[in-house]
C-alpha positions in Angstrom: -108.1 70.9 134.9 -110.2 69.5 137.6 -109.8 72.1 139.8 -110.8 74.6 137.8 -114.1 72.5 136.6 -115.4 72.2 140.1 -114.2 75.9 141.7 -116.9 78.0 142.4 -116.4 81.6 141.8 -114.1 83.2 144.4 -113.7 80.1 146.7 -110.5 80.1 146.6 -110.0 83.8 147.3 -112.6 83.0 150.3 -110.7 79.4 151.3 -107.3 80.6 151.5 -106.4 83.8 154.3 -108.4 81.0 156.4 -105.6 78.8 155.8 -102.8 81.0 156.0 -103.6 82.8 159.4 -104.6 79.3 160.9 -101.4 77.3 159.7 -99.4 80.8 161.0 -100.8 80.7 164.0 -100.8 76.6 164.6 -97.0 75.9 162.7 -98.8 73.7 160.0 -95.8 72.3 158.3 -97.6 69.3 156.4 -94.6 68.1 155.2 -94.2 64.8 157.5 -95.5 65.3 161.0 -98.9 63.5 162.2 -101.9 64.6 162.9 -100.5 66.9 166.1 -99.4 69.2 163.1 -102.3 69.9 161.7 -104.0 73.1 163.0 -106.2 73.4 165.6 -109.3 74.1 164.9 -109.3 71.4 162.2 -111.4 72.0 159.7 -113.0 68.3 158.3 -114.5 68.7 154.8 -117.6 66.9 155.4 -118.2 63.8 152.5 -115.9 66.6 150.7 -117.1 70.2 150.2 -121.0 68.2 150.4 -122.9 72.0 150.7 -122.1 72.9 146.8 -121.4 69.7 145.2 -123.2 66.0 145.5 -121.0 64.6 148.5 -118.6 61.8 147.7 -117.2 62.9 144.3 -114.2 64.0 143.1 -115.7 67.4 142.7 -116.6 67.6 145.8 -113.2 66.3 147.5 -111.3 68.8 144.8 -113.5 71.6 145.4 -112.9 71.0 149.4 -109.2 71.3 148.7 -109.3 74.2 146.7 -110.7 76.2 149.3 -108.1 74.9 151.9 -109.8 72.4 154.0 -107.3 70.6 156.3 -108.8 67.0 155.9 -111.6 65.6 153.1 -113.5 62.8 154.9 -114.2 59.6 152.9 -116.7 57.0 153.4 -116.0 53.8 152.2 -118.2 50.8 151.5 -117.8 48.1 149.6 -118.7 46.9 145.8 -120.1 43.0 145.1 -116.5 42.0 144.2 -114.7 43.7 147.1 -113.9 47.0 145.8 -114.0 50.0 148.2 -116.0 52.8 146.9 -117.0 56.5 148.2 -120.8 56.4 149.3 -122.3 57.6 152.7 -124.0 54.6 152.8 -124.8 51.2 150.8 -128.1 52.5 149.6 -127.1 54.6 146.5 -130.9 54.9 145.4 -130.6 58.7 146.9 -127.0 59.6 146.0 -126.8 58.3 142.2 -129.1 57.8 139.3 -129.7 54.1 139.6 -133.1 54.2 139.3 -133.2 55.5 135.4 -131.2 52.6 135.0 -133.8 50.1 133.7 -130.7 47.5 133.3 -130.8 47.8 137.0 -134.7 47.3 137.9 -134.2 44.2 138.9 -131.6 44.6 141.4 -134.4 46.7 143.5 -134.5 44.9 147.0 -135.6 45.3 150.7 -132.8 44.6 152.9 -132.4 45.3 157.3 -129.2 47.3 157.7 -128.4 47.9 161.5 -131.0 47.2 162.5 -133.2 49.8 159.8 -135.5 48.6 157.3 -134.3 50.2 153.6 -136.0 49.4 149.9 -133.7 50.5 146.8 -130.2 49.8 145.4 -127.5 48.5 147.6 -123.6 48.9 146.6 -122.7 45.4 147.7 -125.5 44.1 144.5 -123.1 45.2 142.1 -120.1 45.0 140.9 -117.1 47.7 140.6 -117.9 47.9 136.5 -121.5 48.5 136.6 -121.5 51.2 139.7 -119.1 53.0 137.4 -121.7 53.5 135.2 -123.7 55.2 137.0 -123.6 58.8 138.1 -124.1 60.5 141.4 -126.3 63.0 142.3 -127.3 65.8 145.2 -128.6 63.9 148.3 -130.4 66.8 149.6 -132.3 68.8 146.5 -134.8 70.3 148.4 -132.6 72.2 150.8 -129.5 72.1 147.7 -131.8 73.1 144.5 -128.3 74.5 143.5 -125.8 71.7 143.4 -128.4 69.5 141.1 -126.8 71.6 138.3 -123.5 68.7 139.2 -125.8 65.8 139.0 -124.7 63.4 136.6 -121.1 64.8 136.8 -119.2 62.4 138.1 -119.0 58.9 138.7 -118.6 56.7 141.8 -114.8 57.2 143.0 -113.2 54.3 144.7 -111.2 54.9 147.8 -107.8 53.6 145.4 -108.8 56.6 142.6 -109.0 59.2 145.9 -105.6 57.8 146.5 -104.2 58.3 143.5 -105.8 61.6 143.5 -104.4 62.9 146.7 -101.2 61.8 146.0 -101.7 63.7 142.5 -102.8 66.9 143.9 -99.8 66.5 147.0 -97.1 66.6 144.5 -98.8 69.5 143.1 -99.1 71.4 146.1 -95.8 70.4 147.5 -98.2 69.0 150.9 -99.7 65.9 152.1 -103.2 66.0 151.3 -104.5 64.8 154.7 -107.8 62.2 154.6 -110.7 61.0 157.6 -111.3 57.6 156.6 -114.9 55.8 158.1 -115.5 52.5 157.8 -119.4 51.9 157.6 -121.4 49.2 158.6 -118.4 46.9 158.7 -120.3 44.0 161.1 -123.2 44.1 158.8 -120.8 43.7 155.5 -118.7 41.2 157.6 -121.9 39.1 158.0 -122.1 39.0 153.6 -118.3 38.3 153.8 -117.5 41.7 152.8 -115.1 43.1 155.6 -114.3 46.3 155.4 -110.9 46.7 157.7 -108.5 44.0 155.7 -108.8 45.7 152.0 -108.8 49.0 153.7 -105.4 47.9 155.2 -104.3 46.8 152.0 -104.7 49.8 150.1 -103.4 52.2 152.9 -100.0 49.8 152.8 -99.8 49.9 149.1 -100.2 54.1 149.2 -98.2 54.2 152.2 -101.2 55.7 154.5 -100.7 53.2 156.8 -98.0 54.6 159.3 -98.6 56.5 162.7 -97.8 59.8 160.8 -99.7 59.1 157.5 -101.7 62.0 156.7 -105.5 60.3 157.2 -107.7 59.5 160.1 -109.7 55.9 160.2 -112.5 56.1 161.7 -116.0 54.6 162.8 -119.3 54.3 164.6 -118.2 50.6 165.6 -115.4 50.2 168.3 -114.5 46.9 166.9 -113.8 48.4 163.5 -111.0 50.6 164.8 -109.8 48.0 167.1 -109.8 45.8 164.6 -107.5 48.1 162.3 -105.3 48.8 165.0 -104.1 45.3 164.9 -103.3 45.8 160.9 -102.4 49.3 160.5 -101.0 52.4 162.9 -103.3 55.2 161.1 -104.7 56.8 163.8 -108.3 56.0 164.6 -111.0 57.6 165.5 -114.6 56.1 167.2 -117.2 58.2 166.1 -120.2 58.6 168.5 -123.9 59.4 168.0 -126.7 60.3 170.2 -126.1 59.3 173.5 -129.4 57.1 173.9 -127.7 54.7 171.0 -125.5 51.6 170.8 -123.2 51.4 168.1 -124.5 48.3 166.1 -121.0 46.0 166.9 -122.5 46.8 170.4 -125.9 45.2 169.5 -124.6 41.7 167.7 -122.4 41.2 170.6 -124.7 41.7 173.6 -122.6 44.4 174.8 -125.3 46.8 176.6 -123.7 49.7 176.6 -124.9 53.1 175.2 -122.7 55.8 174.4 -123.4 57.8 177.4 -121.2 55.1 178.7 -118.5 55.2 176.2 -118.7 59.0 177.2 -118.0 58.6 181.0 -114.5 58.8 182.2 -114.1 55.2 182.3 -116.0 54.9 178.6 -113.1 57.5 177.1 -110.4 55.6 179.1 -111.1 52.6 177.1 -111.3 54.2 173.8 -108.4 55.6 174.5 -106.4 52.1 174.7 -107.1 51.4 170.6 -107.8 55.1 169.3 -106.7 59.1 169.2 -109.8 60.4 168.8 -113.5 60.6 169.3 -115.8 61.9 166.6 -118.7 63.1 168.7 -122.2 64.7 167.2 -122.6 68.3 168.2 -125.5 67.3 170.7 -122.9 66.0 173.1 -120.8 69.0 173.3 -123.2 71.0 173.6 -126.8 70.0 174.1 -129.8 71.4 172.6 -132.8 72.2 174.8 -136.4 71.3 174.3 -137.1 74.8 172.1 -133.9 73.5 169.7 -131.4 76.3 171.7 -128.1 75.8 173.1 -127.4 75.0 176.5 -124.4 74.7 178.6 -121.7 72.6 177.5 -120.9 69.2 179.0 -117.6 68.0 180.2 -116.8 65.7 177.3 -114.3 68.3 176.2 -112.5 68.2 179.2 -112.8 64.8 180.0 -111.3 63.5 176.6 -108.2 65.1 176.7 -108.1 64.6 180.1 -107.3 61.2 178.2 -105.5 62.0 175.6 -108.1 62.2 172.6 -109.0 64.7 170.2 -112.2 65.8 169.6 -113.8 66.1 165.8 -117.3 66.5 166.0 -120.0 66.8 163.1 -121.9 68.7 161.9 -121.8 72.5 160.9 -123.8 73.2 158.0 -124.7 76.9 157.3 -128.5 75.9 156.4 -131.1 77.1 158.9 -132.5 73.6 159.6 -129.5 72.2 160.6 -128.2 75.0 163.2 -129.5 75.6 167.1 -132.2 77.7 167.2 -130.2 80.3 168.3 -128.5 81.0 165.5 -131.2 80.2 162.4 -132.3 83.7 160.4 -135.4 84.4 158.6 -137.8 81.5 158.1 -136.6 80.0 154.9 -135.1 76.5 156.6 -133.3 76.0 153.3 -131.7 80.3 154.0 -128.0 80.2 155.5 -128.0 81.6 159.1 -125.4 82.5 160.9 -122.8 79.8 161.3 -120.4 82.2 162.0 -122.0 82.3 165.4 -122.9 79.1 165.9 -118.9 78.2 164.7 -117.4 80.1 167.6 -119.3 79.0 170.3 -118.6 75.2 169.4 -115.2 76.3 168.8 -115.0 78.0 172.5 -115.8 74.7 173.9 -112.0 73.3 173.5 -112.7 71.1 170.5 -109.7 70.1 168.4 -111.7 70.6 164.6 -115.1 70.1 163.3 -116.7 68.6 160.4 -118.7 71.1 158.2 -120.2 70.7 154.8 -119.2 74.1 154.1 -115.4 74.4 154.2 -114.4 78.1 153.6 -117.3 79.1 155.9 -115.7 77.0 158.8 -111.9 78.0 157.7 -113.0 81.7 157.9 -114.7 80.8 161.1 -111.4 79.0 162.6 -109.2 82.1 161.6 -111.5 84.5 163.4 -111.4 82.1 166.0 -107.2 81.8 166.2 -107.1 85.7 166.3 -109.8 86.4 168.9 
């Protein structure tokens, strides 16, 4: 029933030959290998199929499914009394409709989060009974007028209900349903007493997601986080990187002065290496973008992580005109899709393993064109 609630009009139709004539070409099985089975380019539902439903809900994650996306990405923060839920970030004042909630006026606050200044409604202030009264909402209205006709669908999942739900919809499907799992902020919800890694542990033991071969990705902006897994689970994880001017935020509490054009340098990579699979790179550091916002040549960070043994998922495609290179927007509407076909081929040319993309059949057709090329 949910599947057919959230399927927009010929997704499926669209989502599935990109499947088919990737997993032909790769030897998907998805019946028990790890994450070497999966094909190649991986296509990462972004927050779930986030570019025609509000991102994090289970519309969004069944939607992403339906149209044949080999992993649905999860972020995971946690409730007042320990509870992981499914947010992009702790500050739900943009993602759900806390503020008609005048029960909830109160709990309005100015807190520093990594080092950022925020004012609005933070998930650690409640608890797991009153989030689930609230309903999510479209992030991005301006750019995604259309996916405000979901708002005030669905609730707040928690990470344990996307369980549940994966291993629903596996049966169904006779197939693993495969998961990226991030951590956020976990030093700054360490600090509250709030750590992130230990219940995450928990519930990956108790669904049996925990294994080398389980079908999910862990993954983070903080090395320590996936370090810190390592020693509880054998998930493979992932250290996701932003802009390579930045420190991740473990970095900063510690005194640790490196940047990520370190952790990008051979010796950077070699280290990640020791405690993850993967890297989770932004675009930028593929390929960079020059001062008129077009593409220029790649770097070597393809080359040189699987030179160590890592797999590259970077973020992320979106098929909006303000979100792709210059060289590939169309028209002058920013909010107009333009061609991330284009722009899908020549990240994919690059070597990358998969790529995260809000858009899921666009980036599955993209990855089959790709495969036969």
């Amino acid at each position: 029933m949910l599947g057919a609630a959230v399927l927009g009009a010929g997704t499926a139709v669209v989502g599935a030959p990109g499947v088919a004539r990737a997993d032909d070409k790769h030897g998907h099985g998805g019946h028990g290998g790890g994450y070497k089975d999966l094909p190649v380019p991986t296509v990462v539902a972004h927050r779930g199929a986030s570019g025609y439903r509000p991102e994090h809900t289970l519309g969004s994650y069944q939607l992403a499914l339906d149209m044949g996306a080999h992993v649905i990405e999860q972020d995971v923060v946690p409730t007042k009394d320990g509870h992981l839920v499914c947010r992009h970030e702790n500050d739900i004042t943009g993602t759900t409709d806390v503020a008609a909630h005048p029960e909830f006026a109160g709990r309005k606050t100015t807190k520093t989060v990594d080092g950022t200044k925020l004012t609005g409604w933070f998930t650690e202030d409640f608890t797991l009974v009153e989030l689930k009264t609230l309903r999510a909402k479209e992030r991005i209205p301006g750019t995604r007028q259309r996916n405000t006709l979901y708002d005030g669908r669905w609730e707040v999942p928690t990470l344990e209900e996307v369980f549940r739900w994966a291993e629903k919809e596996g049966r169904r499907r006779g197939r693993r349903v495969w998961l990226h799992i991030e951590t956020k902020h976990p030093t700054y919800f360490r600090g509250l007493g709030l750590g992130l890694e230990e219940p995450l542990a928990k519930l990956l033991r108790r669904y049996n997601r925990h294994r080398r071969h389980s079908p999910n990705f862990l993954q983070s902006f903080e090395p320590s986080s996936i370090q810190r897994l390592r020693k509880l689970v054998d998930a493979p994880g992932v250290v996701l990187l932003s802009t390579a001017s930045s420190r991740p935020w473990d970095f900063v509490e510690a005194g640790d002065p490196r940047t990520v054009a370190d952790l990008i340098k051979p010796e950077g990579l070699k280290w990640m290496a020791s405690y993850a699979k993967g890297i989770g790179p932004t675009l930028d550091l593929v390929i960079p973008k020059g001062p008129d916002g077009k593409l220029l040549e790649p770097t070597t960070l393809v080359r040189d992580a699987h030179a160590e043994g890592l797999l590259l998922h970077p973020y992320t495609m979106r098929n909006e005109n303000t979100f792709l290179p210059a060289d590939f927007k169309k028209g002058t509407d920013p909010n107009a899709y333009g061609d991330a076909f284009g722009a899908f081929k020549t990240y994919f040319a690059t070597g990358i393993d998969g790529i995260f993309s809000d858009n899921p059949d666009t980036a599955l057709l993209a990855a089959a064109d790709f495969a036969d090329d």
